[in-house]
N, C-alpha and C positions, 0 to 999 in steps of 0.2 A: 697709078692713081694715088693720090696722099693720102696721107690717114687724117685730114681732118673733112669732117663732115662738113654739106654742103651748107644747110642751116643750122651749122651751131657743132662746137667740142660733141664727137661723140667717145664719149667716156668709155662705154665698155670696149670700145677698139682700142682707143689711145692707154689704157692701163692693162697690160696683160698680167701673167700669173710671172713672169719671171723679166721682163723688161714695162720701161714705158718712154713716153715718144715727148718728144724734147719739147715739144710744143705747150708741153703741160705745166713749163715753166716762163712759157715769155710769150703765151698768146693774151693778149689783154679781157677775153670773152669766159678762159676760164679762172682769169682772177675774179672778175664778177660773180661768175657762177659761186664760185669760192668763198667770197663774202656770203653769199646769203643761203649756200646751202649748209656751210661750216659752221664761220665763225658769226654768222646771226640766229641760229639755229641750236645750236649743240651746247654745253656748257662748253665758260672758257673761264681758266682762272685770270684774275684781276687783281686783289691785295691781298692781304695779312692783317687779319684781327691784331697785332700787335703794332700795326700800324697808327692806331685810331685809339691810343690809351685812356683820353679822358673826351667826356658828352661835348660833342660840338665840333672837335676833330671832323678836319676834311685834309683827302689827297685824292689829288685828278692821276687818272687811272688813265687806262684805253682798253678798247677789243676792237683790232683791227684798226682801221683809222679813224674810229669812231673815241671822242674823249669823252672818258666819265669821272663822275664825281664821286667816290669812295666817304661816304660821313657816317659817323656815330650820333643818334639825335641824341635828344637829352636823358631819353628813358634807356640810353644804350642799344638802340637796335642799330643794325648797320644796315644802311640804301646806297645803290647804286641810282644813281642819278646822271641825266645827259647836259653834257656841259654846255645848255643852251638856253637861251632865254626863252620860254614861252612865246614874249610876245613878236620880237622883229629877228630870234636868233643869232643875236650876237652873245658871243662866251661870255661865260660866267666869273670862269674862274684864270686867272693867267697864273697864279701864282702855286707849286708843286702844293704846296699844303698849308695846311691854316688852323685856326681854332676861331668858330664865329659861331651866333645863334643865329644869323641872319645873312644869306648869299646876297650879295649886291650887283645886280647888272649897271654897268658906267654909261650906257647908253640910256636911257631912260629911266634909270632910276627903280627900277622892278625889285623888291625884295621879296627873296623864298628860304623859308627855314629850314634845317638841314633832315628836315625829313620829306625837302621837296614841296611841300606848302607853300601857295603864292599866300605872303604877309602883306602886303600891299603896292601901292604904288602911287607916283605923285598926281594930282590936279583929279581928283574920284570924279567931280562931275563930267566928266570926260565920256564915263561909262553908265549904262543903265545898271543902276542900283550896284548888288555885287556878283553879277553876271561874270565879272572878268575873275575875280577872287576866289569864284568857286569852280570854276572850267580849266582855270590856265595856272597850275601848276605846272613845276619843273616834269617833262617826259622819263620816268625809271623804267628798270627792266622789270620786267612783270616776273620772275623769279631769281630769287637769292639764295644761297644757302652757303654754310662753312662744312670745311673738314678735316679737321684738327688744327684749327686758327686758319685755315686756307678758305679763301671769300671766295666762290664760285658765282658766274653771272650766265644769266641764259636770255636773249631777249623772246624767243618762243614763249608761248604764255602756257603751253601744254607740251609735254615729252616724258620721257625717262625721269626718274630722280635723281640726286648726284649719285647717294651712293649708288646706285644702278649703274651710273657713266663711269664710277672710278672704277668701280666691277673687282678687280683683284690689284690695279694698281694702289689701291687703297692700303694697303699691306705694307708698301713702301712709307706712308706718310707714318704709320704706327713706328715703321722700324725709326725714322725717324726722329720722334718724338719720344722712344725710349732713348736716346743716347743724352737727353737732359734730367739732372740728377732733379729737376721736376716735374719734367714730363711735356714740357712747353719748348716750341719753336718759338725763336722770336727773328723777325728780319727790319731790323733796328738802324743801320749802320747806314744806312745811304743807299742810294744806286746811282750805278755809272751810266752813262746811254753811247751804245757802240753801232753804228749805222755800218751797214753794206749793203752794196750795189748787187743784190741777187735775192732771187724768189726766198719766200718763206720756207719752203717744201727743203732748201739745199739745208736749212738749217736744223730741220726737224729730223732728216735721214740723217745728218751727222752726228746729234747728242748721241747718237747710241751705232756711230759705225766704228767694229771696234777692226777695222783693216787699214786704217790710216795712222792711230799714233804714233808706229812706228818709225814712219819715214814723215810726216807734218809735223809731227815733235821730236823728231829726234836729238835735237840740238838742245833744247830744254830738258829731253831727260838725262842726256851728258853732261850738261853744266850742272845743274842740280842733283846730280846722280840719284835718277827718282827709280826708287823699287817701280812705278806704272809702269814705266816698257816692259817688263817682266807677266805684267797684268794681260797684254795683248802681242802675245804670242802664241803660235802654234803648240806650243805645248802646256799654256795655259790651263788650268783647270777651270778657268772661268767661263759662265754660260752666256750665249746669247739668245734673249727670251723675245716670245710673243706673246704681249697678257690679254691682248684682244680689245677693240673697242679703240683703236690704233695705239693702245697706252705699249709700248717698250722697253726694257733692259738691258742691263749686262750686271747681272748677279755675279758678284764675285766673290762671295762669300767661298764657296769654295775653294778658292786658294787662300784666301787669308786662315779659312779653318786648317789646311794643309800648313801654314806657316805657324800656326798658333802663336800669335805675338799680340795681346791686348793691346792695341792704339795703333800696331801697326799699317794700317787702312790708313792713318793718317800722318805717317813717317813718323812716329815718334814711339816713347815710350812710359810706361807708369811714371817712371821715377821726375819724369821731367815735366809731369802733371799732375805731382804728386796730388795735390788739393782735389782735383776734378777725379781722380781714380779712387779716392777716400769715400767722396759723396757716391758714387757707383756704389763701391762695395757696401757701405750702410743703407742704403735703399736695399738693393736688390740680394746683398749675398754674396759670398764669396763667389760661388759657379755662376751665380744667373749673369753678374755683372763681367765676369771675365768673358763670358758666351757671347755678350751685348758689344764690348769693348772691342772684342776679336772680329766680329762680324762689321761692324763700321756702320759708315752712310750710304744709302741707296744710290743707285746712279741709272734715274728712270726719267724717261720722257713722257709726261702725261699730254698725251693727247689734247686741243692742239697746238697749245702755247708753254707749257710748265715744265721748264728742265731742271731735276736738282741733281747736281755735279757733286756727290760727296761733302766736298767744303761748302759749296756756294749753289745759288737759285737764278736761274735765267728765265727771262720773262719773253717770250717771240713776237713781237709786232711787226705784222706787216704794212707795210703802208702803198705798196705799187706794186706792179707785178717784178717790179726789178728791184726791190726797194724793203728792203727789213731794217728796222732797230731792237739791238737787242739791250734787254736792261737786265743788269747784275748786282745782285749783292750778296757779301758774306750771311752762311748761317749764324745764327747765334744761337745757343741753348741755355733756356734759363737755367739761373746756380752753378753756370759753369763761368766763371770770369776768367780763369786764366786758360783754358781752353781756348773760349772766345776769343783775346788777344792773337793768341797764332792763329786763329783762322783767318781774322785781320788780318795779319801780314801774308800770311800765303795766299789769301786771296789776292791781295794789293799787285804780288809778285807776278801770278800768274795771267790776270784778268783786268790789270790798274793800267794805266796810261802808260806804264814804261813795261806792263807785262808783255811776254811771248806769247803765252798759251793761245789765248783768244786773235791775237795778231795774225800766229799761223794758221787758224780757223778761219779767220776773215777773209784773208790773201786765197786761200782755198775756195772758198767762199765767191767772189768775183771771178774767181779763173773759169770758174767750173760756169757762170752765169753768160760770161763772155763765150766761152765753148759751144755751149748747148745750143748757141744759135747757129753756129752751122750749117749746114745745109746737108752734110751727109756727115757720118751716120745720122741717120732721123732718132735712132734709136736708145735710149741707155738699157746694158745690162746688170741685171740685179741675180743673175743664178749661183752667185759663189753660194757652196755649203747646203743646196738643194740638193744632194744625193745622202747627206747624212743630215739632213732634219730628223727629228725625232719628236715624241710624244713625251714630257714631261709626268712624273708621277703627281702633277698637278695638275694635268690637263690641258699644257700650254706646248705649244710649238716651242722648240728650241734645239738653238745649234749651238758651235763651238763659237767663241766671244771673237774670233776674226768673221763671223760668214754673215750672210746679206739678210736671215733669218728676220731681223727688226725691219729691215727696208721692205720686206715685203709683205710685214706686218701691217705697217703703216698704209700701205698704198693699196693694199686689199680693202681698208676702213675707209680710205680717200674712196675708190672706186663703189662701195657701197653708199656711202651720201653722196655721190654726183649721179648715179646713175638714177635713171625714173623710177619709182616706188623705195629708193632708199629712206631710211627713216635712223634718224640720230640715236 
């Protein structure tokens, strides 16, 4: 007998506690279900307040295959907005971003301000009185919110607050935001858009599987002769965490404190940043700054689009059930210029048109999407490192930074909002 249900994915069969059924990647019924019990439902991150630095700033965003409109009105609030026209639905906006008081639809002539207000439109007698002016504004998400410059969108009109969704991955955006000598993330620099041919889900179980760099990158950490493979191995002191809420890690601060080498998290050293280790030390202190330095950047999967990769921030859009684009940019910390520069180039290096790192992700990426359809095994297993899970003295599952501990993180929170009475 298969395991899919007669009328419809049934969830709690198809996700168990230590595999799940391949079907959950290339059945078109539960990408559906996916859109609207996920990513229409739950917060998903969308932009960067540093995006939008002066009143009137727009950048078209997405969740899911849905485009939105990212604006700062003129009083500085930021909306999310659907990139549609009110009246016959044709898009707004073609252009990645802009600075206007006024969105212009080219089809009819429809203008809406950027806090989504329909401004008017041509030929009035057309309409009884201003019927149309005061109904048919642009469609927003009915909650917004940020968290530490990061713009969260939810179109649910009622749930959870963010900080309740970020729950303890929140802790990451802080670690974060302490490594700029003011305290500010900024994601300034561009983004690249990188399409492959496989489900959302391969993407989201990989920011944090730490049993591939090994051998998917190994060629990139030989040429580069990168300290990471050293990060993801067996004898590792690094963790791999469950922070619940599907949010994930691989905290490594434990080895880097084992190394004690300030910047070393980032290949490098004080003397070679001298400017950016100066500002540390005068902020925070000789100890607080070297603690901060030593420890580095986070490397979390927030639930269930937001990857920040130490250097750099990945964006997860799905678009089909076969069918993801991922969008990337360097971190930037403000008052760090010359930090910023190297993260620019090792980003470029790693994640740019002529990089490896993400290429070898991708290729992985497809293999594994072309695989799963198979016909036997129906099944994938997730049980490495389930005999030595453990309880964190925070209260979170975790294993050692090679075992499946995140993947079954995730797919616990997946099987929680698919199943009936799951709630975001």
């Amino acid at each position: 007998m298969t395991a899919r249900a007669v009328d419809g994915p049934d969830y709690a069969r198809l996700i168990g506690a230590d595999r799940v059924h391949g079907s959950l990647y290339t059945d078109p019924r539960v990408f559906a279900d996916e859109l609207e019990r996920i990513w229409y439902r739950t917060w998903v991150y969308v932009g960067h307040e540093s995006e939008l630095p002066q009143p009137n700033d727009y950048v078209v965003k997405c969740i899911g295959p849905q485009s939105i409109i990212m604006t700062r009105d003129r009083q500085g609030t930021v909306h999310l907005l659907l990139n549609r026209c009110s009246h016959r639905a044709n898009q707004i906006c073609e252009a990645a971003r802009g600075n206007s008081g006024a969105l212009r639809c080219q089809y009819h002539g429809w203008t809406f301000g950027t806090d989504g207000a329909l401004l008017g439109y041509p030929f009035r007698q057309g309409y009884d009185g201003n019927e149309a002016k005061a109904s048919l504004g642009l469609a927003r998400l009915p909650r917004v919110d940020s968290y530490r410059g990061f713009v969260f969108g939810s179109f649910a009109a009622e749930g959870p607050s963010l900080r309740e969704h970020l729950g303890a991955a929140a802790d990451a955006l802080d670690r974060l935001a302490r490594l700029s000598p003011e305290g500010e993330v900024e994601l300034t620099a561009g983004w690249l858009r990188h399409e492959v041919a496989a489900n959302w889900k391969m993407l989201v179980e990989n920011e944090t599987d730490g049993y591939h760099p090994q051998f998917v990158h190994a060629s990139i950490f030989e040429v580069g002769q990168s300290h990471v493979a050293a990060m993801y191995s067996e004898k590792s002191l690094a963790a791999a965490r469950d922070l619940g809420g599907g949010h994930t890690e691989h905290d490594l601060r434990p080895q880097f404190r084992a190394d004690d080498l300030p910047l070393g998290w980032f290949g490098t050293t004080e003397d070679r940043l001298p400017d950016y280790a100066r500002s540390m030390r005068e902020l925070h202190g000789d100890t607080a700054a070297r603690e901060i330095m030593v420890d580095g950047s986070p490397h979390v999967m927030i639930f269930p689009n937001l990857f920040i990769a130490e250097i750099q921030v990945f964006v997860i859009q799905p678009t089909a059930v076969d069918r993801t684009v991922q969008h990337v940019t360097p971190l930037r910390f403000k008052g760090a210029p010359d930090l910023n520069r190297r993260l620019l180039h090792q980003v470029s290096g790693s994640v740019g048109p002529a990089g490896l790192l993400l290429a070898d992700d991708s290729e992985m990426y497809e293999r594994n999407q072309r695989g799963v359809a198979s016909r036997a095994p129906e099944w994938l297993a997730l049980r490495r490192g389930l005999h030595r899970e453990r309880i964190d003295e925070d209260g979170h599952l975790a294993g050692a930074v090679t075992d499946e501990t995140t993947q079954r993180g995730i797919w616990r929170h997946i099987r929680h909002l698919m199943t009936e009475g799951g709630t975001p």
